[in-house]
SEROMAR-620827 format. One record per atom (N, C-alpha, C): residue number from 1; atom name; x, y, z. Coordinates in pm, 1 decimal. Layout:
   num   atome       east      north         up
   NUM      CA          X          Y          Z
...
//
This chain:
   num   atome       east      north         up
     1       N    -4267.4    -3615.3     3289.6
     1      CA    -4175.8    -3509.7     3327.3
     1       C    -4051.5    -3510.8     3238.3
     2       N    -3970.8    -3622.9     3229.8
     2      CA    -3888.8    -3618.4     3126.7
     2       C    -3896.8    -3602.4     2998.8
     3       N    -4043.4    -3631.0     2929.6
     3      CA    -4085.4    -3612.2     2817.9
     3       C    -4060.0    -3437.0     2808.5
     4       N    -4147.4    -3398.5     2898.1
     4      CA    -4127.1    -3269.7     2870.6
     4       C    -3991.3    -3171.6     2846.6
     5       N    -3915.7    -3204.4     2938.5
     5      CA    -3733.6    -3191.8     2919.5
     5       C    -3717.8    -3213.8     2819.2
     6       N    -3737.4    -3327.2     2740.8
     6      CA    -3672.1    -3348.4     2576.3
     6       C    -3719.2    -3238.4     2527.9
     7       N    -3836.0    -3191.4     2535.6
     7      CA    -3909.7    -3148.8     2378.9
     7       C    -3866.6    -3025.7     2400.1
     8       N    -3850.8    -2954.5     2546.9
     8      CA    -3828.0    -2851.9     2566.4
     8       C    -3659.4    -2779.0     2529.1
     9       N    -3590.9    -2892.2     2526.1
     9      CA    -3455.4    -2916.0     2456.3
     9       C    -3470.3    -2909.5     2354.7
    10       N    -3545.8    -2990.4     2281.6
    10      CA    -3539.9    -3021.5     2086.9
    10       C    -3623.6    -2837.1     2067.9
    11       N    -3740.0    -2804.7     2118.4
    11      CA    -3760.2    -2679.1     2067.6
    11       C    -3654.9    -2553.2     2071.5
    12       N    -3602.6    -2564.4     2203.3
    12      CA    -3468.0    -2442.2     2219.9
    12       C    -3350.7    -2479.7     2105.9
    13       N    -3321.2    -2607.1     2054.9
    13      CA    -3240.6    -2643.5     1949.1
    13       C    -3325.4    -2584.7     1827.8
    14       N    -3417.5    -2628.2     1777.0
    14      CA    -3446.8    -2565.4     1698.9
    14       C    -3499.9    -2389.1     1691.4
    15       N    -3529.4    -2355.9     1741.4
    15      CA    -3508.7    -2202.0     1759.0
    15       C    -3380.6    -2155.2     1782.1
    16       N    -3274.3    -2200.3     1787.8
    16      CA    -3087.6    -2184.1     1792.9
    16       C    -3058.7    -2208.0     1643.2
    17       N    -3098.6    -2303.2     1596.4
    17      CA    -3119.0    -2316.4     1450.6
    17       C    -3153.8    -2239.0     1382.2
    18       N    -3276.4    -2183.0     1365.4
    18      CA    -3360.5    -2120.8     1303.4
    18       C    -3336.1    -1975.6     1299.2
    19       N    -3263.4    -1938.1     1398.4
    19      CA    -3174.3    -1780.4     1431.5
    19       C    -3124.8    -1780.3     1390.1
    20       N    -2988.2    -1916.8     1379.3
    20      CA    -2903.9    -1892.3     1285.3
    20       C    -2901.0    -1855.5     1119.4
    21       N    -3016.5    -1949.5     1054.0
    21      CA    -3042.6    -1926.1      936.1
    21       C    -3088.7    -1781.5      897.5
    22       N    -3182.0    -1696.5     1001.4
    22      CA    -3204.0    -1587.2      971.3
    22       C    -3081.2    -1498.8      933.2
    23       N    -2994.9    -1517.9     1040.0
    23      CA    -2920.3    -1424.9      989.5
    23       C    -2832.8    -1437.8      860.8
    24       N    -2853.7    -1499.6      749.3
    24      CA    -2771.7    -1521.2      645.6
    24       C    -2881.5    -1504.1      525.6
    25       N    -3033.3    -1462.3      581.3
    25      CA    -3146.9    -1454.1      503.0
    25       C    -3073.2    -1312.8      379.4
    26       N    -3085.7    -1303.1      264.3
    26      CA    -3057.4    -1178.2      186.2
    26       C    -3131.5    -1034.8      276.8
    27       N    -3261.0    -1034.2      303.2
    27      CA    -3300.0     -931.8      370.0
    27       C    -3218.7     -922.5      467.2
    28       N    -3200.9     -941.8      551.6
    28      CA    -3114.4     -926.0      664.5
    28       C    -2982.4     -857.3      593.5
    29       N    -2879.1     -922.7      511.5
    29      CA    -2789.2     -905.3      472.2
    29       C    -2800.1     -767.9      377.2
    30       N    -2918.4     -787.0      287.6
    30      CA    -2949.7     -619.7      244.3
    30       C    -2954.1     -509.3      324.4
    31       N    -3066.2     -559.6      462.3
    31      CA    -3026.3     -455.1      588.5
    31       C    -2945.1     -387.8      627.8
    32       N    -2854.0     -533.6      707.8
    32      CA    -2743.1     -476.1      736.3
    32       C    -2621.9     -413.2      639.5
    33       N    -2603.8     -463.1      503.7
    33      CA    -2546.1     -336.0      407.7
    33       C    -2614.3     -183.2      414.9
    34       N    -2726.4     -177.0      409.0
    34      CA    -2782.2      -47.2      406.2
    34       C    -2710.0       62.8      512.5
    35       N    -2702.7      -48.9      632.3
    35      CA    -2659.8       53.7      767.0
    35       C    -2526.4       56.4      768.2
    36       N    -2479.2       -8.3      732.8
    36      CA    -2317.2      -27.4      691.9
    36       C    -2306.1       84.9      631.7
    37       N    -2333.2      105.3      525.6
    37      CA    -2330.2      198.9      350.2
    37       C    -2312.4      345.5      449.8
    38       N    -2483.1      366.1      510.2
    38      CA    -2474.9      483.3      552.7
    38       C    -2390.2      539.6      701.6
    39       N    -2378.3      433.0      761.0
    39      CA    -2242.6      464.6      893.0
    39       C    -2117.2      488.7      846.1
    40       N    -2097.1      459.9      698.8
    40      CA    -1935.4      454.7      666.9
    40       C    -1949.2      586.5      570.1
    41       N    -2076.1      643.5      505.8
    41      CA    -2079.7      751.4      507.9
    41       C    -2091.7      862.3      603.4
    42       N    -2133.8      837.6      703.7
    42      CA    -2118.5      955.6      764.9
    42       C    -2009.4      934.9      850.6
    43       N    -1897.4      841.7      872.0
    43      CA    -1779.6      850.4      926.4
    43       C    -1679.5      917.7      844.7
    44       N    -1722.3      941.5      684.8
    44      CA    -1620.3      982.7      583.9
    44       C    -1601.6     1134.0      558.3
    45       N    -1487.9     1210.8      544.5
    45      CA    -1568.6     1301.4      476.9
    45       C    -1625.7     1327.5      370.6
    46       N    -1723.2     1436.9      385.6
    46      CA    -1830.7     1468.4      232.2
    46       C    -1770.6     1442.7       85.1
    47       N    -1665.4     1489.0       45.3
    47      CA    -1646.2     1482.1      -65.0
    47       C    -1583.7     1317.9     -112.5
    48       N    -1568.8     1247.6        6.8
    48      CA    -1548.8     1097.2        5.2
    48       C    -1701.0     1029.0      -20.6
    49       N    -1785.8     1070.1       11.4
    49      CA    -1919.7      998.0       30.5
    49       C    -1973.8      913.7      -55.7
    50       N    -1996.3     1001.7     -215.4
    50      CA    -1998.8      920.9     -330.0
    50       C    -1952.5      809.3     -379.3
    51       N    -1850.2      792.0     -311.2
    51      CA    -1773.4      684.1     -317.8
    51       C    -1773.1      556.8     -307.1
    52       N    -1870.1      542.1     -191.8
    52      CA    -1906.0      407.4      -94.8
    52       C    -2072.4      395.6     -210.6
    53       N    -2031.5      264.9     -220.2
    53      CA    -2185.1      193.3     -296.3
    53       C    -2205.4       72.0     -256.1
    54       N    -2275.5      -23.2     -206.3
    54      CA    -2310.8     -142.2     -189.2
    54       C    -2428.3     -168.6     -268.1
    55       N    -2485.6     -231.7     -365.0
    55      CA    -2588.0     -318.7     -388.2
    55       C    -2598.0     -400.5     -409.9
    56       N    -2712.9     -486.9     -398.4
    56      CA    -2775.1     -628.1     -408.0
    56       C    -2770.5     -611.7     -533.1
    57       N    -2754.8     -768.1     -568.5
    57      CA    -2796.8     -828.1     -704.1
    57       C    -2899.5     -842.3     -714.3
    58       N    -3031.8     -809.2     -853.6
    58      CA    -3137.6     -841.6     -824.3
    58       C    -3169.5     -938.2     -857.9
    59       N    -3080.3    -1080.2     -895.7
    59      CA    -3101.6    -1201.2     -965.5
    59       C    -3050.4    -1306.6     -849.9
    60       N    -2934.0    -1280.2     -785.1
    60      CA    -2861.7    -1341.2     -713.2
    60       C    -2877.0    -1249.5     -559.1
    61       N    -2978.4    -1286.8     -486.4
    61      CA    -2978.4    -1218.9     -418.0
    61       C    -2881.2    -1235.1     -277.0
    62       N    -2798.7    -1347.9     -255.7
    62      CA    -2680.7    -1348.6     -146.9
    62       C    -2578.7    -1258.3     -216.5
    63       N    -2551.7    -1225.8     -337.7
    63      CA    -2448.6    -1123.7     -390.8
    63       C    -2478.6    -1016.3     -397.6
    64       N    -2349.8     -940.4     -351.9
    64      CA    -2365.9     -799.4     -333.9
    64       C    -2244.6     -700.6     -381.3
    65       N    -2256.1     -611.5     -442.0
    65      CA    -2116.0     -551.6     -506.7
    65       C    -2114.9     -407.1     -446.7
    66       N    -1980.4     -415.5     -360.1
    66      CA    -1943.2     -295.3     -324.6
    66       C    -1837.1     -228.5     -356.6
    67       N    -1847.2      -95.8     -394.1
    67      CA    -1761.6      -29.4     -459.4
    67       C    -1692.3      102.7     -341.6
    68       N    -1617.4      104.2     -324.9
    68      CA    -1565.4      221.4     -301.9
    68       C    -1398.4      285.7     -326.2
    69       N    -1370.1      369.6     -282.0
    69      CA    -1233.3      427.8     -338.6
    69       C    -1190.1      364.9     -227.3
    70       N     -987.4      403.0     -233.8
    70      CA     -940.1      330.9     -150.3
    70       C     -902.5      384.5        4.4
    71       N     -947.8      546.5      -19.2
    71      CA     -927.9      615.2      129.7
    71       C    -1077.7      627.1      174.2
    72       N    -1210.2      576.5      128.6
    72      CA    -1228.8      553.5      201.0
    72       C    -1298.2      389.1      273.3
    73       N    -1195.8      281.3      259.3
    73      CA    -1182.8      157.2      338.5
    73       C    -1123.4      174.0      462.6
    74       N    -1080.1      247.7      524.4
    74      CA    -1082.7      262.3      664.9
    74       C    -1204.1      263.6      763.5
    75       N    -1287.4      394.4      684.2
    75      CA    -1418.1      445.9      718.8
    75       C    -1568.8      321.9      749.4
    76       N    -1553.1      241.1      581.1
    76      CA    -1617.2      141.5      614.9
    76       C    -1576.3        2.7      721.9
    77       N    -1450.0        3.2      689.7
    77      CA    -1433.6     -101.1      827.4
    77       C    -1492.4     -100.1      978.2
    78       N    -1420.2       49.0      997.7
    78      CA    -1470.5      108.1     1130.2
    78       C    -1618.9      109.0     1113.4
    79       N    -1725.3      153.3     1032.7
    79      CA    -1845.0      103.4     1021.8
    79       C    -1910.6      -42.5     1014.3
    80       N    -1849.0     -146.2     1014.1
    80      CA    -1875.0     -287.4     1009.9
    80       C    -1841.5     -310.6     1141.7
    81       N    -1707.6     -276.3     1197.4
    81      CA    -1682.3     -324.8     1339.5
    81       C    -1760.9     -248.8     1411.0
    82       N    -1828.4     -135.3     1431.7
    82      CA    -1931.1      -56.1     1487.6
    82       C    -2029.2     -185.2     1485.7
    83       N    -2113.6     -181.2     1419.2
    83      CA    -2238.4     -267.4     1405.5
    83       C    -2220.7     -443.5     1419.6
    84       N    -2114.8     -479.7     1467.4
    84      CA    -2074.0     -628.8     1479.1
    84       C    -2182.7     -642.8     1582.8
    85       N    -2134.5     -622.7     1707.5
    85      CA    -2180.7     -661.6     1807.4
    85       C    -2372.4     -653.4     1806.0
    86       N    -2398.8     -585.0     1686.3
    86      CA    -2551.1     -596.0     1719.6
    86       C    -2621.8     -657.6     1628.5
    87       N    -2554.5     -725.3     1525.0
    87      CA    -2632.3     -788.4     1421.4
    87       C    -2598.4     -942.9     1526.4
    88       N    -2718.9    -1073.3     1422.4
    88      CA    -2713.7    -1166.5     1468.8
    88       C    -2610.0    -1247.5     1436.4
    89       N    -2562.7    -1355.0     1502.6
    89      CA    -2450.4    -1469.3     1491.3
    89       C    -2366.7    -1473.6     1334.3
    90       N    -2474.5    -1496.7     1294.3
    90      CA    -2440.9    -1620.2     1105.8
    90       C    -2371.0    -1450.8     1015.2
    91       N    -2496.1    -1328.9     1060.2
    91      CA    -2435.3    -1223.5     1007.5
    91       C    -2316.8    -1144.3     1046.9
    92       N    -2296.7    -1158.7     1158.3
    92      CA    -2157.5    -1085.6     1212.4
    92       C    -2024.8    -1191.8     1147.1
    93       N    -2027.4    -1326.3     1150.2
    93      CA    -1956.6    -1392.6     1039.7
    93       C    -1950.0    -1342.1      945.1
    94       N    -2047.4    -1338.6      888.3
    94      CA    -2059.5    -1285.7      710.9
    94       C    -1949.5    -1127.8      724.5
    95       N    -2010.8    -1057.8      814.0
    95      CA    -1962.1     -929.1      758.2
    95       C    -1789.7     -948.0      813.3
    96       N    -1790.9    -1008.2      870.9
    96      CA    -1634.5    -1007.3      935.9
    96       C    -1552.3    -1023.7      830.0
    97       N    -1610.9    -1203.8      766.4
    97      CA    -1534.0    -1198.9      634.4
    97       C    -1548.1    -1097.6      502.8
    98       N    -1667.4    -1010.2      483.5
    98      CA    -1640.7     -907.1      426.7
    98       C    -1514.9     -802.2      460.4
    99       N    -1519.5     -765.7      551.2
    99      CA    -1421.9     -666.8      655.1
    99       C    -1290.3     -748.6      596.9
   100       N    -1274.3     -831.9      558.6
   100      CA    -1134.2     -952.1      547.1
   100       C    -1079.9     -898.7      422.1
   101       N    -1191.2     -911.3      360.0
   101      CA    -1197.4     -968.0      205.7
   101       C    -1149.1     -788.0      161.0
   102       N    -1213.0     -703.9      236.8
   102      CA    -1193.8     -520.7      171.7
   102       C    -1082.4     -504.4      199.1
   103       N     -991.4     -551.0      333.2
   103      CA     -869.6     -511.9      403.5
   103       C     -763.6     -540.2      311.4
   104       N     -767.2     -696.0      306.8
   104      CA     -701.2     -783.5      200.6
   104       C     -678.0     -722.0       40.2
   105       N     -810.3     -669.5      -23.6
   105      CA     -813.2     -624.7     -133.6
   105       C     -747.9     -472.7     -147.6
   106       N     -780.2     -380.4      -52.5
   106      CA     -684.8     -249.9        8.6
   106       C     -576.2     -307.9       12.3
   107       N     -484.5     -395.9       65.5
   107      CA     -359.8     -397.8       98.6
   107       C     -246.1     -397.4      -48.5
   108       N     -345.8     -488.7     -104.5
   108      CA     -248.5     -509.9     -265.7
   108       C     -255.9     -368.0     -322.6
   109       N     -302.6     -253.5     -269.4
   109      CA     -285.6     -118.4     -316.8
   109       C     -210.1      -35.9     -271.0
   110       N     -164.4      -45.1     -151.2
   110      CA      -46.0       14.6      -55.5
   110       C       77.3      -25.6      -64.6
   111       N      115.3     -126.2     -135.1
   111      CA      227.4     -243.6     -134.1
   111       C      323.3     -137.3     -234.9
//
């Protein structure tokens, strides 16, 4: 009986584990840019749209280069904090510190 308790512990640890790593997988992270890209386009207006680019590296695939103008980083924020709550653990980290890193980089432009 106690045997079983351990293992049933060590498997729920490792599947807590193993979630976590997913979410920091590049697919995942390509994903969730994709839905990002297009929520922060359609929060923008049209003639802003062009603007917003995210892609993967195709060599380095945890890197990703996103480009956009500087009116519209509002749009994508509000599109990252939209989709927080439904991506997994390791990725809602990731994008948060993205969200950091755009705010931060916007600000030295307003100054």
């Amino acid at each position: 009986m106690e045997d079983d308790l351990g293992f049933s512990m060590i498997d729920k640890l490792v599947k807590m584990i193993e979630d976590k790593k997913l979410g920091l997988d590049p697919e995942v992270l390509a994903y969730w840019f994709k839905i990002i890209e297009a929520d922060a386009k359609s929060l923008c207006p049209e003639d802003l749209r062009d603007s917003i680019s995210m892609k993967q590296d195709p060599v380095l695939w945890m890197k990703f280069k996103v480009k956009l103008s500087r009116r519209t980083v509002p749009f994508l924020i509000q599109a990252i904090e939209k989709n927080l709550s439904l991506m997994p653990y390791a990725t809602r980290l990731y994008f948060m510190k993205v969200g950091e890193i755009i705010e931060d980089e916007a600000s030295r432009f307003y100054v």
